[in-house]
PDB file of N, CA, C and O in Angstrom, chain B, residues numbered from 101:
ATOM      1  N   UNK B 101       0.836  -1.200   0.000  1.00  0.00           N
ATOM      2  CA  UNK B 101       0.000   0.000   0.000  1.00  0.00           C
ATOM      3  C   UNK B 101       0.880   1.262   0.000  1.00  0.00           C
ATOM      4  O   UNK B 101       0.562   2.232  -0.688  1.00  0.00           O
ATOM      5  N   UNK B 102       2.173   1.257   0.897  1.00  0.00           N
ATOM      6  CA  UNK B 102       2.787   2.377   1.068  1.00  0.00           C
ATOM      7  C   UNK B 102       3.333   2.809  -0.624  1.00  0.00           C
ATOM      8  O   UNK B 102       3.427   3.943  -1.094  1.00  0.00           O
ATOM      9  N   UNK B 103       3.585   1.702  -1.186  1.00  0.00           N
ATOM     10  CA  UNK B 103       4.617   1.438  -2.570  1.00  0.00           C
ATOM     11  C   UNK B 103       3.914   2.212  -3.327  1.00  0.00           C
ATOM     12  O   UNK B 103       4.540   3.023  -4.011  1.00  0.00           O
ATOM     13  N   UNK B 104       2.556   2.184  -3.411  1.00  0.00           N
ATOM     14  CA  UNK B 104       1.573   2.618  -4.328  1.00  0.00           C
ATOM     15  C   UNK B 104       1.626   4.276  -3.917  1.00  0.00           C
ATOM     16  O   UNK B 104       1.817   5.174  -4.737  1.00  0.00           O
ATOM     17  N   UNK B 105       1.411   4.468  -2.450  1.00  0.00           N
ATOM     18  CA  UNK B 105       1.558   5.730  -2.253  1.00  0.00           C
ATOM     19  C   UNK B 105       2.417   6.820  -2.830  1.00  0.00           C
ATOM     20  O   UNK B 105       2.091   7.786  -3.519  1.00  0.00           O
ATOM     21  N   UNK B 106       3.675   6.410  -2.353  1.00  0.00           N
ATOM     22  CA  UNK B 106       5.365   6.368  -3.206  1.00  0.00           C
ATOM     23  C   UNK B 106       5.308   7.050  -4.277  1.00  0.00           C
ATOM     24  O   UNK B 106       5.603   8.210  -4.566  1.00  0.00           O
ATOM     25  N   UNK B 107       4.754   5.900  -5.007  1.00  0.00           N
ATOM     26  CA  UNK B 107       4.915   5.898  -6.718  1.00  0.00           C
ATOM     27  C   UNK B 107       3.961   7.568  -6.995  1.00  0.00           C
ATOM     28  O   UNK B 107       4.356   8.554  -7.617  1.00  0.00           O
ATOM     29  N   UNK B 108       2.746   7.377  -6.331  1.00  0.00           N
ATOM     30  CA  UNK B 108       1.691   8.721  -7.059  1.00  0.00           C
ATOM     31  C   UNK B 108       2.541   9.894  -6.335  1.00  0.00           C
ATOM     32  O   UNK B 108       2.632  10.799  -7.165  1.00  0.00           O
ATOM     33  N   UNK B 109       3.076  10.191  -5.367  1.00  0.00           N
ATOM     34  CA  UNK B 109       3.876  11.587  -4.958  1.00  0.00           C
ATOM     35  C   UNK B 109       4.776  11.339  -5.470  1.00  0.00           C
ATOM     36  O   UNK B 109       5.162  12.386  -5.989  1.00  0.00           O
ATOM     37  N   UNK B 110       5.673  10.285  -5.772  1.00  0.00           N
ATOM     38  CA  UNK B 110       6.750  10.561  -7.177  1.00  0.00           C
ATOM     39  C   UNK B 110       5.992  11.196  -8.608  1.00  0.00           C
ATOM     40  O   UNK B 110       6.636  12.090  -9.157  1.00  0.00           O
ATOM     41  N   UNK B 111       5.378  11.013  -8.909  1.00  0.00           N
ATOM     42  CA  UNK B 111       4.361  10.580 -10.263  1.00  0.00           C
ATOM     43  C   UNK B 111       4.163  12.894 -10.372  1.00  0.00           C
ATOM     44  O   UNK B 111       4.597  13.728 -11.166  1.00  0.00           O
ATOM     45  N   UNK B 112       3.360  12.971  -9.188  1.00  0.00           N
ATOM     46  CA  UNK B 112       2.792  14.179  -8.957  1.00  0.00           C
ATOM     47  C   UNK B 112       4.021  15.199  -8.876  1.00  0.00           C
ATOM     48  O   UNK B 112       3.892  16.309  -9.392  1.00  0.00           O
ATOM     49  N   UNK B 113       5.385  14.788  -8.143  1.00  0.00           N
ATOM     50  CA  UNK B 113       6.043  15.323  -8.226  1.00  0.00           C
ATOM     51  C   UNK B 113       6.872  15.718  -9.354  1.00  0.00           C
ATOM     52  O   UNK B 113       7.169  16.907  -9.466  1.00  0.00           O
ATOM     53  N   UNK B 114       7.363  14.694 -10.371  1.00  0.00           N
ATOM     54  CA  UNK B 114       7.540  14.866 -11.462  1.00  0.00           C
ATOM     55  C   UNK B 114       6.856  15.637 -12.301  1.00  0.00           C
ATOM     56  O   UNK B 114       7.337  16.294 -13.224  1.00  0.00           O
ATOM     57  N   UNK B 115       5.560  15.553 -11.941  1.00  0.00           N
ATOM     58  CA  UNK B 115       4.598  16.803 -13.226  1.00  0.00           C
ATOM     59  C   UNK B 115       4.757  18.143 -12.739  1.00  0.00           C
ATOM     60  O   UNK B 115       4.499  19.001 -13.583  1.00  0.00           O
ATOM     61  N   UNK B 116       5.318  18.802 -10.955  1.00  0.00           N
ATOM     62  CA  UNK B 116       5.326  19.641 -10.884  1.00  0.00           C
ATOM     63  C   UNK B 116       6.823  20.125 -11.293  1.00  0.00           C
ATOM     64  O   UNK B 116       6.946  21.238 -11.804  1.00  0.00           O
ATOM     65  N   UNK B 117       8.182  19.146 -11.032  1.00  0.00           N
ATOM     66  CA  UNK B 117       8.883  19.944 -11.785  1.00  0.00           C
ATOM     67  C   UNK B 117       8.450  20.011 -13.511  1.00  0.00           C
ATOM     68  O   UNK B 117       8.722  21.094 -14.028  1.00  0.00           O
ATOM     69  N   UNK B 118       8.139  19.502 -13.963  1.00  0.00           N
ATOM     70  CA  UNK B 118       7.762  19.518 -15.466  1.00  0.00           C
ATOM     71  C   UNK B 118       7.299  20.879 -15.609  1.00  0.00           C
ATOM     72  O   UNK B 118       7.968  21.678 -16.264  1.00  0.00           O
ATOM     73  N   UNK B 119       6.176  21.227 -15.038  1.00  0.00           N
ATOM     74  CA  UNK B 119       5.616  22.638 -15.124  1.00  0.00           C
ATOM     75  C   UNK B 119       6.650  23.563 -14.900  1.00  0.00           C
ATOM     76  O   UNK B 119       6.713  24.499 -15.697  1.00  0.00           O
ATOM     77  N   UNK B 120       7.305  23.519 -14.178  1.00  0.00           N
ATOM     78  CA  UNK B 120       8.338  24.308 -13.199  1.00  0.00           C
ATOM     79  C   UNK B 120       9.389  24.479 -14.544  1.00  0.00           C
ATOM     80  O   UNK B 120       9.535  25.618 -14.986  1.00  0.00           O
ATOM     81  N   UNK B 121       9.804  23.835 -14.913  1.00  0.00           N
ATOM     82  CA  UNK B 121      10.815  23.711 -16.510  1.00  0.00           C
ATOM     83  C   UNK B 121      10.045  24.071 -17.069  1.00  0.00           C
ATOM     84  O   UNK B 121      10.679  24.877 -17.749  1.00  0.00           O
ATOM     85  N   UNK B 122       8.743  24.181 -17.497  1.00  0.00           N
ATOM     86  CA  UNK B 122       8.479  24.515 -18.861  1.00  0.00           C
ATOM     87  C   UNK B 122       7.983  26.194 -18.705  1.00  0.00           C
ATOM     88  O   UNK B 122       7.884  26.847 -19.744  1.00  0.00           O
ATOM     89  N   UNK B 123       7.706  26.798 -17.480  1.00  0.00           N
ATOM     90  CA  UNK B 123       7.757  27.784 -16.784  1.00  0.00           C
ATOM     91  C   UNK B 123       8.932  28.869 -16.652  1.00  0.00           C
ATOM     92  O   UNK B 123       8.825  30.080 -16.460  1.00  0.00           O
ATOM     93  N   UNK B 124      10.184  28.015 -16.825  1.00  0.00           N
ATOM     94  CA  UNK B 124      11.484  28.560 -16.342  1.00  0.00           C
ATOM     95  C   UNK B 124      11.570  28.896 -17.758  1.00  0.00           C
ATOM     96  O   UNK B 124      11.680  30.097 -18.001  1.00  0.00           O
ATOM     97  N   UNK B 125      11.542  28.069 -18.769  1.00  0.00           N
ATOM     98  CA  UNK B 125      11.592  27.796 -20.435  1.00  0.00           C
ATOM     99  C   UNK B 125      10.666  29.226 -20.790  1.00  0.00           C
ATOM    100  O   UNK B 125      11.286  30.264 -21.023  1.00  0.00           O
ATOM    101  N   UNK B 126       9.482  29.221 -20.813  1.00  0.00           N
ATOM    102  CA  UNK B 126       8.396  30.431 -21.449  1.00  0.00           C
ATOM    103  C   UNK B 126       9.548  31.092 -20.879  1.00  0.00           C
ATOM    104  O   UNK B 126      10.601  30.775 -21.432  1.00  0.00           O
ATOM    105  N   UNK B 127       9.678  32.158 -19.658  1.00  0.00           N
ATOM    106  CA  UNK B 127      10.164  32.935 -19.010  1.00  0.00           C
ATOM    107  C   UNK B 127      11.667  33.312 -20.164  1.00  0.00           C
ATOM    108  O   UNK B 127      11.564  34.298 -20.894  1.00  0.00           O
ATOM    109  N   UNK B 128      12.717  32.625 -20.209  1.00  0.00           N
ATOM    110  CA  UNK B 128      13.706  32.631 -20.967  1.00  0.00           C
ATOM    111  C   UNK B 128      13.504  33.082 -22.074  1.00  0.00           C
ATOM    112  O   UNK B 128      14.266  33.995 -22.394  1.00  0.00           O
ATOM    113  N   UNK B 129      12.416  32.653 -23.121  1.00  0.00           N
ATOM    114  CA  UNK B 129      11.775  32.563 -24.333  1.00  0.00           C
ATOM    115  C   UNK B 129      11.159  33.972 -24.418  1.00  0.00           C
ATOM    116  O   UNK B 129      10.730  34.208 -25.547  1.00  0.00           O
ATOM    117  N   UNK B 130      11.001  34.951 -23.549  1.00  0.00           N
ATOM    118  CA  UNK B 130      10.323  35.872 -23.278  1.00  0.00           C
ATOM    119  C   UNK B 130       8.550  35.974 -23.820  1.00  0.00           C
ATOM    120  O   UNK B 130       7.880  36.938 -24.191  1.00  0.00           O
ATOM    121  N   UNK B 131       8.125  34.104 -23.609  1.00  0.00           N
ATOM    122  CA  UNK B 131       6.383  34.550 -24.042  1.00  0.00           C
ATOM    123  C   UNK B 131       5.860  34.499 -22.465  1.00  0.00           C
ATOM    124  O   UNK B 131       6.588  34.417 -21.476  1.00  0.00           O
ATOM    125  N   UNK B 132       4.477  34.565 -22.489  1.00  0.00           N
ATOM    126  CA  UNK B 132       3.848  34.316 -21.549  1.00  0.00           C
ATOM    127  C   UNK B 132       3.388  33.131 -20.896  1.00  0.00           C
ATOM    128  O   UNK B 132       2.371  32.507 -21.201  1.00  0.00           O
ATOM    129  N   UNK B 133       4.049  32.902 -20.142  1.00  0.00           N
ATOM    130  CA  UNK B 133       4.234  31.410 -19.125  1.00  0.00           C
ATOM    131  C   UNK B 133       2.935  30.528 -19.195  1.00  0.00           C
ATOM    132  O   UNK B 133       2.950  29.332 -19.484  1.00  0.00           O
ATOM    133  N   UNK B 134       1.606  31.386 -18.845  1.00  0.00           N
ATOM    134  CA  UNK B 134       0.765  30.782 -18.676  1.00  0.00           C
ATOM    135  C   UNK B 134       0.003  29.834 -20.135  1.00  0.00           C
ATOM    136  O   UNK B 134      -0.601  28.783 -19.922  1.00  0.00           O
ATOM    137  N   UNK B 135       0.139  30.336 -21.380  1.00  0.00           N
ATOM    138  CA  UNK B 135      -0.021  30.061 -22.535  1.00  0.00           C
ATOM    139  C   UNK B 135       1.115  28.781 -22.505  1.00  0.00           C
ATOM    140  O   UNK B 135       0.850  27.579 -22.521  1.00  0.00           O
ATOM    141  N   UNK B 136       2.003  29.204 -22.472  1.00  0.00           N
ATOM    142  CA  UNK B 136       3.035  27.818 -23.336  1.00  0.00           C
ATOM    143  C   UNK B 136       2.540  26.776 -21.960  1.00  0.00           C
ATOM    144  O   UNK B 136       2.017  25.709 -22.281  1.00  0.00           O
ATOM    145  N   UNK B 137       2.660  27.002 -20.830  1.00  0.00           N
ATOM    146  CA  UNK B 137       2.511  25.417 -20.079  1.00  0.00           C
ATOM    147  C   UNK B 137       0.697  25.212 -20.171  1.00  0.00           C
ATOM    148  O   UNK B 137      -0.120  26.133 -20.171  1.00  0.00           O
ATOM    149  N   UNK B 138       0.488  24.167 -20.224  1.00  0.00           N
ATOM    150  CA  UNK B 138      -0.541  23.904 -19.936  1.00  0.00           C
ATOM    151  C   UNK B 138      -1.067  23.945 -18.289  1.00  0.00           C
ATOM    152  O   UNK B 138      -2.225  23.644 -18.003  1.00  0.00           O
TER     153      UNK B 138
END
């Protein structure tokens, strides 16, 4: 049960750095953050 737990706050965590990079990315790119990430 814990394993399963694990895995989805790994899982969740990974999508928030994802956002977080693709956030850092718009920003660099000079568009508007909220448009390029989903």
């Amino acid at each position: 049960m814990t394993d399963t737990i694990d895995e989805l706050l790994i899982f969740n965590w990974l999508e928030q750095i994802d956002w977080i990079y693709c956030y850092i990315f718009a920003l660099v790119a000079s568009q508007i953050p909220f448009i390029s990430c989903g």
